[in-house]
N, C-alpha and C positions, 0 to 999 in steps of 0.2 A: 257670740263674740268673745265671751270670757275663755272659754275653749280656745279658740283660733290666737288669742293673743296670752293666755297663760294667767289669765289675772282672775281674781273673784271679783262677782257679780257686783258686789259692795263697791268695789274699787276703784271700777269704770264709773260708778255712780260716783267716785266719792264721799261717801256715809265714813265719816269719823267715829262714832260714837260704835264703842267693840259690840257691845250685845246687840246695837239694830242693826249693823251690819254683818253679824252674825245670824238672827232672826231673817233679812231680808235675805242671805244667800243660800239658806237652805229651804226659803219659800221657792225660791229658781229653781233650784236645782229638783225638790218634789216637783217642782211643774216641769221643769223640763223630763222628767224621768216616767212620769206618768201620760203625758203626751208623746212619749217617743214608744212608749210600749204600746200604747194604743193604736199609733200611726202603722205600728209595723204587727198589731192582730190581724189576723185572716179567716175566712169564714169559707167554708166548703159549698159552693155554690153548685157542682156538680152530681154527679151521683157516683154508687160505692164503685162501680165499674170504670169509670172515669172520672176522678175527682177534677175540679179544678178550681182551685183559690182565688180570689179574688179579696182587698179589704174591706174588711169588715167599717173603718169608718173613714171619714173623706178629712183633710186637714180643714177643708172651710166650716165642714159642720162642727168637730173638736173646736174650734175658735170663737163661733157662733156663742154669745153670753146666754143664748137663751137655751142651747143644745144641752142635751144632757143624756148622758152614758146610762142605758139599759143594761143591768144585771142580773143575771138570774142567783138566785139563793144555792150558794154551795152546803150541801147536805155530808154534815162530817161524821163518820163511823169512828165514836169511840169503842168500841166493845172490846180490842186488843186492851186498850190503856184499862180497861174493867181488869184485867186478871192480875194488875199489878198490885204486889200489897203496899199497902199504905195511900193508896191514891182512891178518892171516892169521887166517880161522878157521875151527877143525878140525871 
């Protein structure tokens, strides 16, 4: 709605006070951002000869209070950032 009418999330609520209306519209706005990236993941349901996409999550399960988003652990190669001098990491 804040989108569609130009206003911050605060605004429509009315919330006076600057920092909680500050605090509350960047709660939205993370949530809206991370709900909209989720809605719009896809997952390769076919195979490498024929892929076909399909999403990966449904909007009623994202909404769902008890759902919760499986992740897998991303494995980050420093070994370039090793040759730089002055940077140490273990």
């Amino acid at each position: 709605m804040a989108t569609k009418t130009g206003s911050r999330p605060s605004q429509l609520l009315k919330i006076d006070d600057e920092w909680a209306a500050y605090q509350f519209d960047n709660a939205v706005i993370w949530f809206g951002m991370t709900l909209d990236a989720l809605v719009n993941e896809t997952e390769n349901v076919g195979d490498d000869e024929k892929p076909h996409y399909e999403p990966k999550y449904s909007l009623s399960d994202l909404l769902d209070p008890d759902y919760r988003v499986k992740r897998e652990e991303e494995v980050v190669d420093f070994t370039a950032l090793k040759g730089i001098e002055g940077v140490n990491i273990d």
